[in-house]
BAMI-484160 format. One record per atom (N, C-alpha, C): residue in one letter; z negated, y negated, x. Coordinates in pm, whole numbers, plus 50000, padded with zeros to 5 digits. Atoms other than C-alpha are relative to their C-alpha. Layout:
! residues N
aZYX
...
This chain:
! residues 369
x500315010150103
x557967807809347
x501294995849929
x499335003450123
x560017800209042
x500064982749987
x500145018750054
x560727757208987
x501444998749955
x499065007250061
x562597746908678
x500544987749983
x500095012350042
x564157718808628
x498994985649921
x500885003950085
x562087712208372
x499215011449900
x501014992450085
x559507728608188
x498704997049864
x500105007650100
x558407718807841
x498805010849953
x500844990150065
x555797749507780
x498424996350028
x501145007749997
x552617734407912
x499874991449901
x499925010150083
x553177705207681
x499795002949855
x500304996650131
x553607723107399
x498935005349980
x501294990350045
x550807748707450
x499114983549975
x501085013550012
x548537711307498
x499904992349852
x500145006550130
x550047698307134
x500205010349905
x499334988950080
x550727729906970
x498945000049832
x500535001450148
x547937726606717
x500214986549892
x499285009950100
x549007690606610
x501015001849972
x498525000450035
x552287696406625
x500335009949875
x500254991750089
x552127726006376
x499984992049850
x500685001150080
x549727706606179
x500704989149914
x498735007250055
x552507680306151
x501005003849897
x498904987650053
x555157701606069
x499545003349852
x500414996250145
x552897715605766
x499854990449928
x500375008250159
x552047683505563
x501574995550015
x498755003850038
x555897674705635
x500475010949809
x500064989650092
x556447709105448
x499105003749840
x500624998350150
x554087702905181
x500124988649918
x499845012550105
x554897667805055
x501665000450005
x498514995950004
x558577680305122
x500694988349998
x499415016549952
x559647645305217
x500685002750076
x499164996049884
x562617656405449
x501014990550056
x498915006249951
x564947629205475
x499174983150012
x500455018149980
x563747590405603
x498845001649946
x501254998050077
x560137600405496
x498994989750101
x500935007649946
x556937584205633
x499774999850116
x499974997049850
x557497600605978
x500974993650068
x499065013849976
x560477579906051
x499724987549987
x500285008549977
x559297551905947
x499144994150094
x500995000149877
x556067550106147
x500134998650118
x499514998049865
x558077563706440
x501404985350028
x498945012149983
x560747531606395
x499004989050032
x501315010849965
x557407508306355
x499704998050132
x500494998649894
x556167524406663
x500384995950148
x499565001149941
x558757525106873
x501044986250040
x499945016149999
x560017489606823
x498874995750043
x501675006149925
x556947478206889
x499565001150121
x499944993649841
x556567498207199
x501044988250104
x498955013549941
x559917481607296
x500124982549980
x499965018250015
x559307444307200
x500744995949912
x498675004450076
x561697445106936
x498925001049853
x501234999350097
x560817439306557
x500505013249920
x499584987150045
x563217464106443
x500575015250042
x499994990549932
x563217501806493
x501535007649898
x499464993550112
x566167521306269
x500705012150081
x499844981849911
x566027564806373
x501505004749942
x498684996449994
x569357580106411
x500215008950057
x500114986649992
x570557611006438
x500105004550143
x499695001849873
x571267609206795
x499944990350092
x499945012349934
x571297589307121
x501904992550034
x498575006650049
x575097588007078
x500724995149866
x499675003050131
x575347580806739
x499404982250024
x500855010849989
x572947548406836
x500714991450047
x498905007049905
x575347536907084
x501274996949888
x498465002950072
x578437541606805
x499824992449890
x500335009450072
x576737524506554
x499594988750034
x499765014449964
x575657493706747
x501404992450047
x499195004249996
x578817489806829
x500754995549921
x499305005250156
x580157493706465
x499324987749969
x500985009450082
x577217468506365
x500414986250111
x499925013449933
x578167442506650
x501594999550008
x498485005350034
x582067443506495
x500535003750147
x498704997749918
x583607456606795
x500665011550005
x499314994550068
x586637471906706
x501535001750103
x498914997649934
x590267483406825
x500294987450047
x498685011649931
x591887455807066
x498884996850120
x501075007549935
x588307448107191
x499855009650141
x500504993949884
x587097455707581
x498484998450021
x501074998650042
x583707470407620
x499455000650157
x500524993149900
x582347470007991
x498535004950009
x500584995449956
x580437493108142
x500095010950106
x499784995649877
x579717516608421
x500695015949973
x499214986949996
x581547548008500
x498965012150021
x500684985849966
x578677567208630
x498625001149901
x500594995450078
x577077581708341
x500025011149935
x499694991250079
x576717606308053
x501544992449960
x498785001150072
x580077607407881
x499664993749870
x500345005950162
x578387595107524
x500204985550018
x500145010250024
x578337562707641
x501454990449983
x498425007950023
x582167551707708
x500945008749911
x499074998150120
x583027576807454
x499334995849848
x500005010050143
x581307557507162
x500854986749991
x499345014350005
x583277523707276
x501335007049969
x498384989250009
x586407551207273
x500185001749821
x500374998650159
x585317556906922
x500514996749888
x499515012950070
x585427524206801
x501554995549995
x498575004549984
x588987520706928
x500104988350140
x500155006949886
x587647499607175
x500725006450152
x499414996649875
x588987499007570
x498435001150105
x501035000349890
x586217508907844
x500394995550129
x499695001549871
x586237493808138
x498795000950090
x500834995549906
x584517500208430
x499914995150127
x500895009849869
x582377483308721
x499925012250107
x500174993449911
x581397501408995
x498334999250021
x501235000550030
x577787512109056
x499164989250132
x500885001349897
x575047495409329
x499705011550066
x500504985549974
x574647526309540
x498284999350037
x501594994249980
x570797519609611
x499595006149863
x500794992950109
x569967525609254
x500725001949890
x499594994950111
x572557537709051
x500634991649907
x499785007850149
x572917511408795
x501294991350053
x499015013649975
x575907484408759
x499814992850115
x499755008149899
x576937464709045
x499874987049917
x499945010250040
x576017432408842
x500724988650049
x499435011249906
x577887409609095
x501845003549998
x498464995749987
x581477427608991
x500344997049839
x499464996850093
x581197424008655
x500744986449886
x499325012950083
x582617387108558
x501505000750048
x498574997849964
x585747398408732
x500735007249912
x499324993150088
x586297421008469
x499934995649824
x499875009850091
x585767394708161
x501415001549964
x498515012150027
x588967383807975
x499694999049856
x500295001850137
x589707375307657
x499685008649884
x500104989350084
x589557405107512
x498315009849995
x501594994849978
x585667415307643
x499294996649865
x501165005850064
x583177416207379
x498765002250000
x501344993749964
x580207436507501
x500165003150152
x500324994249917
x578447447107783
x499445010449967
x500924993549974
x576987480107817
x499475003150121
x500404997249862
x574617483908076
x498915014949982
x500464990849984
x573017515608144
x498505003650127
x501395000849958
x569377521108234
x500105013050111
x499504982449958
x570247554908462
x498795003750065
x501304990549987
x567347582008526
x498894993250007
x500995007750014
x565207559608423
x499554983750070
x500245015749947
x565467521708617
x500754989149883
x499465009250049
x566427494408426
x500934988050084
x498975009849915
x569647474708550
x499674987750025
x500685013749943
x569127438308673
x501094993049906
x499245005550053
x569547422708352
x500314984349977
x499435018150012
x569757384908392
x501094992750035
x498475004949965
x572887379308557
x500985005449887
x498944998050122
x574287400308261
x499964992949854
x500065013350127
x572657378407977
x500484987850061
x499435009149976
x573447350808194
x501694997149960
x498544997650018
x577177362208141
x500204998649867
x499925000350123
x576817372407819
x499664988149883
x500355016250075
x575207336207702
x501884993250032
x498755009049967
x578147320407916
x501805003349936
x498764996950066
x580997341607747
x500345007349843
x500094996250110
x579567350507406
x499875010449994
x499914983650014
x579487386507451
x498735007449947
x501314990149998
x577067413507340
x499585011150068
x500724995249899
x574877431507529
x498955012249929
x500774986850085
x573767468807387
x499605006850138
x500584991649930
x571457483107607
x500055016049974
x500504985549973
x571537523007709
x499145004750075
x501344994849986
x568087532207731
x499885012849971
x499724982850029
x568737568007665
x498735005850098
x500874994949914
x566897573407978
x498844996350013
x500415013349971
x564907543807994
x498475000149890
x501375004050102
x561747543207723
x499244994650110
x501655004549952
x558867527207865
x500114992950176
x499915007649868
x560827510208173
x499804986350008
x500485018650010
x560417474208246
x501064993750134
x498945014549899
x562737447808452
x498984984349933
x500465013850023
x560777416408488
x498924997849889
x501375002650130
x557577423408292
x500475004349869
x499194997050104
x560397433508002
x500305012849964
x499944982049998
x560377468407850
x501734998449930
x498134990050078
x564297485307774
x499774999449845
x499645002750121
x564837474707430
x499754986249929
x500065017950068
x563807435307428
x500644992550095
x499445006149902
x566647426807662
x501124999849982
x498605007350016
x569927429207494
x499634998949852
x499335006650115
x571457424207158
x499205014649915
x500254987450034
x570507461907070
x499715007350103
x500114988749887
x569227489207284
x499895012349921
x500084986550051
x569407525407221
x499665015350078
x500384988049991
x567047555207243
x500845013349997
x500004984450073
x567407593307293
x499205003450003
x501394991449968
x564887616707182
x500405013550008
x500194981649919
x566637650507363
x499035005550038
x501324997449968
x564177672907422
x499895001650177
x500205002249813
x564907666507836
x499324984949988
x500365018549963
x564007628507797
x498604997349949
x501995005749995
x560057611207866
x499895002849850
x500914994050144
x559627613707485
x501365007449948
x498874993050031
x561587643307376
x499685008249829
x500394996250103
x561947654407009
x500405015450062
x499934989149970
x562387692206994
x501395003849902
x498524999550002
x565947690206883
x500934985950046
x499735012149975
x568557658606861
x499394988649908
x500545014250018
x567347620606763
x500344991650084
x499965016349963
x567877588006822
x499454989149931
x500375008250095
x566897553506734
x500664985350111
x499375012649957
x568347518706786
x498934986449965
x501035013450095
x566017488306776
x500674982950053
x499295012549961
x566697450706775
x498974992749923
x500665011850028
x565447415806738
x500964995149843
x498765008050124
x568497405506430
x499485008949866
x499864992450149
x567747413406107
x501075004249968
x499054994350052
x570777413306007
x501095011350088
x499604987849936
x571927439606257
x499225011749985
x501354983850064
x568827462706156
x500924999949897
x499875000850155
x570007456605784
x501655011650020
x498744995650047
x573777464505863
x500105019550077
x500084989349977
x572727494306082
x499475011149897
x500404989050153
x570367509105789
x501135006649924
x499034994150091
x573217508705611
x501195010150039
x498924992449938
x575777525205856
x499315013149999
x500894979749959
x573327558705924
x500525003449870
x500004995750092
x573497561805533
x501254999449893
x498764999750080
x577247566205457
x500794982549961
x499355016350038
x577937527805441
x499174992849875
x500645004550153
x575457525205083
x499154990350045
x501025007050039
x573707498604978
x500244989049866
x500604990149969
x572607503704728
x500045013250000
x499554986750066
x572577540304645
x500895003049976
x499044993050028
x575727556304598
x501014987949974
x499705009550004
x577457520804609
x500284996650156
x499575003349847
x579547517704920
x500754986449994
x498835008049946
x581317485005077
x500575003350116
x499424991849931
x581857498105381
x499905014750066
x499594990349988
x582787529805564
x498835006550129
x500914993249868
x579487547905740
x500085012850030
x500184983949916
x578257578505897
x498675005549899
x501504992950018
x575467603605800
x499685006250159
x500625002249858
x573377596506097
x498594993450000
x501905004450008
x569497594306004
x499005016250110
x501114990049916
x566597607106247
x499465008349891
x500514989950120
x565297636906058
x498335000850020
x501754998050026
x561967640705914
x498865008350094
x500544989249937
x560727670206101
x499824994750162
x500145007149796
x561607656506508
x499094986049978
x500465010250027
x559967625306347
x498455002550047
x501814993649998
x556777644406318
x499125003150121
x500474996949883
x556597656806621
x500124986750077
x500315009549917
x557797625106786
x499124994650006
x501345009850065
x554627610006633
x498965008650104
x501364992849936
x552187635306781
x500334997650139
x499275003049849
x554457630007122
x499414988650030
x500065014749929
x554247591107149
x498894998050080
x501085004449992
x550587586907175
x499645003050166
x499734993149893
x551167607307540
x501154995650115
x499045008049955
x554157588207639
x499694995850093
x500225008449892
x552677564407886
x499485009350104
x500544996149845
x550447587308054
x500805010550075
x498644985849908
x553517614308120
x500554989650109
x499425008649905
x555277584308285
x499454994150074
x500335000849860
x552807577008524
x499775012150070
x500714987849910
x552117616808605
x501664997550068
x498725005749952
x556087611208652
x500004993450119
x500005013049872
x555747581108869
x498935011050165
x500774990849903
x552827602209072
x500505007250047
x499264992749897
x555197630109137
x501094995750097
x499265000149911
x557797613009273
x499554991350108
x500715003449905
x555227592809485
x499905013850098
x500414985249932
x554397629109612
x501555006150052
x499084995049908
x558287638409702
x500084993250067
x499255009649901
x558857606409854
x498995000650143
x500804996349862
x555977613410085
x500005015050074
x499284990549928
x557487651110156
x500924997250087
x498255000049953
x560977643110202
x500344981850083
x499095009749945
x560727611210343
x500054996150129
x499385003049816
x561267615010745
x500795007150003
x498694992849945
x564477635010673
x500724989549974
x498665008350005
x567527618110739
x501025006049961
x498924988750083
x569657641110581
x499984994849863
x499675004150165
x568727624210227
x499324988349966
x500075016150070
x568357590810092
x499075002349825
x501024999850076
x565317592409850
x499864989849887
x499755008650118
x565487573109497
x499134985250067
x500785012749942
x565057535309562
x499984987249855
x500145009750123
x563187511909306
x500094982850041
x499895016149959
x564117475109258
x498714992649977
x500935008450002
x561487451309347
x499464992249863
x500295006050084
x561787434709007
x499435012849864
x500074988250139
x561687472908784
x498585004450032
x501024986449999
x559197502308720
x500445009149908
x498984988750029
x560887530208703
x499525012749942
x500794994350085
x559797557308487
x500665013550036
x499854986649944
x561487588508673
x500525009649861
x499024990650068
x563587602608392
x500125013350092
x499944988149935
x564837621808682
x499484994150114
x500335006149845
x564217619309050
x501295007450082
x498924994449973
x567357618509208
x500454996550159
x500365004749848
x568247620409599
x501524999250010
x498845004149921
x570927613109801
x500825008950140
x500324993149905
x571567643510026
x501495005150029
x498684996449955
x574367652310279
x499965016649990
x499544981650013
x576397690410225
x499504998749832
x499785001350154
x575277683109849
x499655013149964
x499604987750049
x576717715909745
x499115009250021
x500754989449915
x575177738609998
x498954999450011
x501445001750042
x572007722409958
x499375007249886
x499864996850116
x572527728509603
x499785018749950
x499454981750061
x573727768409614
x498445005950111
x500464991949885
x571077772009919
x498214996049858
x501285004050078
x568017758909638
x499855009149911
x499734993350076
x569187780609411
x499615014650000
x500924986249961
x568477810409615
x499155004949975
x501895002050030
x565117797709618
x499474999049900
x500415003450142
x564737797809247
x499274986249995
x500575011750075
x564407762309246
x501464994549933
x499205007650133
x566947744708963
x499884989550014
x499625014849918
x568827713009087
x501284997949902
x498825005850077
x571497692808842
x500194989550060
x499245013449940
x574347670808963
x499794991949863
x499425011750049
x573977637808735
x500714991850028
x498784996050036
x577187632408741
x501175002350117
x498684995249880
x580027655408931
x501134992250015
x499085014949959
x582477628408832
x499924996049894
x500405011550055
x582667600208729
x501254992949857
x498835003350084
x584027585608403
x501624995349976
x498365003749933
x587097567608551
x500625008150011
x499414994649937
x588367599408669
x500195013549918
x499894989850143
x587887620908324
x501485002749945
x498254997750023
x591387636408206
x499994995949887
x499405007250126
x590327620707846
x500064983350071
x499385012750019
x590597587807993
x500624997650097
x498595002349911
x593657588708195
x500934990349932
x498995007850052
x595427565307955
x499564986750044
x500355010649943
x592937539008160
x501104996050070
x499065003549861
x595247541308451
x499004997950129
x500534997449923
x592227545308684
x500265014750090
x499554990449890
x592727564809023
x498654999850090
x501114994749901
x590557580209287
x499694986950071
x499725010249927
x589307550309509
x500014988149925
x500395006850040
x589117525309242
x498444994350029
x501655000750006
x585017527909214
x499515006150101
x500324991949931
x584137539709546
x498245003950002
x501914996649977
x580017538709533
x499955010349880
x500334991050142
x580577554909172
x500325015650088
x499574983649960
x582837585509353
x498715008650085
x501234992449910
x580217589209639
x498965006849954
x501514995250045
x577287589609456
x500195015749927
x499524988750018
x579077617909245
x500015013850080
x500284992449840
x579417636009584
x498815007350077
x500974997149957
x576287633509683
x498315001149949
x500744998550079
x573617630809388
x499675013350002
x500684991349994
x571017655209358
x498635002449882
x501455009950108
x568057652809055
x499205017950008
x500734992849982
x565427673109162
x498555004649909
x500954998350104
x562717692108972
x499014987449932
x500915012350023
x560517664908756
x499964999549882
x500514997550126
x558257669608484
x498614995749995
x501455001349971
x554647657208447
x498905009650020
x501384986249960
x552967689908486
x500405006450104
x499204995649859
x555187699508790
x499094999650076
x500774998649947
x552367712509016
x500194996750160
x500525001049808
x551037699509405
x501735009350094
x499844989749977
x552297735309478
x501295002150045
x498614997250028
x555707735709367
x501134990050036
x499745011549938
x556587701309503
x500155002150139
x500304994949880
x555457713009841
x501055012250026
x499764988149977
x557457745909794
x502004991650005
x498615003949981
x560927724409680
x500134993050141
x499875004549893
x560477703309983
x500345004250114
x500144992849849
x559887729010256
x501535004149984
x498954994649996
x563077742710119
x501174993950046
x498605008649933
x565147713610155
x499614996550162
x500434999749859
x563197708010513
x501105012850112
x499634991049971
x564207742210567
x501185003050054
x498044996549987
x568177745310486
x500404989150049
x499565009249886
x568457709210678
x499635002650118
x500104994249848
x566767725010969
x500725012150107
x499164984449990
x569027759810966
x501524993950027
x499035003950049
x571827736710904
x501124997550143
């Protein structure tokens, strides 16, 4: 048996005639840039998230570099957030000119150590980013609490995150800005890159509109200095025929990893994803905790099943940001987890079968072991 990471071909064969059918009236009213499919999909997806404004962007790192441009933070300024992530996220604050600094994670679930991060305040802080990782939403009230008490802003990375919730609260009506990706690996995936940034501020929608589109407003009339960074018409289209499917992928999601955690969970060899009492976690990935790592890793592989480290190391310890002055041993839960992270097959059509088949395997090479 064959198990990919992920597998996106069921899905399509299931929308293949809307999606098409999309595609063609894009192609015939030739509306290609910010057309009616973007909008809809900004409507939608604000809405979804609790926010009033949606504004699509060409990426989920572009989303991140423009809320940052749009919430003025700029060279001198310090931006915390966590080390163990994608790289897009502390290299948009890098961007800006901004300084990243970095917390250390909670090792039950990945996200910010919330209880480390007023130590790293000073005068120079002006944001938080907190990072939603493989889908949980961080425990954000002690960080608005912060962020009320020291003025700061608070841009959510929901990259992973659509349709999660902390406290009855979905990922995007909980900071200042939050920001989508629609890769085609992530719960709603366009079929190239996209993004979108939504928020409660008008006038941070307004100044973002204007950043995607070269700095204009209006038309060919710049004051300041933007990007060309609009969600494109076409991934729009499809995201549209996608959304409506959204929820119920993220409970077949939730269902499978109900179904590993009841394989894999009388080995002691691996520490099984753990949700916080207050979230609902939407299984981006499903990621374990397993000793030998590696050998687990090269021994799965055998088995044609397809296993990715999220993340081999950790931002602190990147050779572009050595001008931090971070060393090994700074962030120790961040290094470990690095070490020992595992994100195992997980897709909503991921069959009984094949669940049963990754399991026995890891059963297997911990029993040989």
């Amino acid at each position: 048996m064959k198990v990919p990471i992920l597998d996106l071909s069921e899905q399509y064969r299931f929308l293949e005639r809307d999606i098409h059918r999309s595609l063609s009236e894009v192609m015939s009213n030739s509306r290609f840039i910010l057309g009616e499919n973007v909008k809809r999909l900004e409507r939608d997806i604000s809405r979804f998230s609790g926010s009033e404004f949606g504004i699509g962007v060409g990426n989920g790192s572009d989303a991140l570099h423009l809320s940052l441009l749009a919430c003025d933070v700029k060279a001198g300024d310090e931006v915390i957030t966590t080390a163990f992530t994608f790289f897009a996220t502390a290299g948009a604050i890098a961007r800006v000119g901004a300084k990243p600094v970095f917390v250390d994670i909670n090792p039950d679930t990945f996200n910010m150590d919330v209880q480390q991060i007023e130590n790293k305040i000073t005068s120079r802080t002006k944001a938080i980013i907190p990072v939603h990782l493989y889908g949980q939403c961080t425990e954000m009230d002690p960080i608005l609490d912060l962020a009320s008490q020291y003025n700061l802003v608070v841009i959510e990375d929901a990259a992973q995150a659509i349709g999660a919730t902390y406290k009855g609260k979905r990922a995007g009506e909980l900071g200042t800005t939050a920001c989508f990706s629609f890769f085609p690996t992530k719960n709603l995936g366009a079929y190239g890159d996209g993004g979108m940034i939504v928020t409660n501020d008008p006038q941070l929608a307004d100044k973002i509109g204007v950043l995607r589109v070269h700095g204009s407003k209006p038309k060919y009339y710049h004051h300041v200095l933007g990007y060309n960074s609009r969600l494109d018409e076409l991934q729009a289209a499809i995201l549209n025929v996608k959304f409506p499917y959204m929820e119920r992928w993220i409970a077949l999601r939730q269902e499978k990893a109900s179904f590993y955690n009841h394989l894999l969970g009388e080995l002691r060899q691996v520490i099984l994803p753990q949700v916080h009492s207050e979230c609902n976690h939407v299984f981006h990935q499903y990621t374990i905790k397993a000793q030998q790592r590696d050998e687990l890793q090269e021994y799965l592989k055998s088995q044609n099943i397809e296993t990715v480290v999220y993340y081999p190391k950790p931002l602190h310890l990147q050779p572009v940001f050595d001008y931090l002055g971070y060393q090994e041993g700074d962030l120790p839960n961040t290094e470990i987890a690095c070490r020992e992270v595992l994100s195992l097959p997980m897709y909503p059509e991921i069959s009984e079968s094949q669940q049963e088949y990754v399991a026995s395997c890891i059963l297997g090479f911990y029993r040989n072991s």
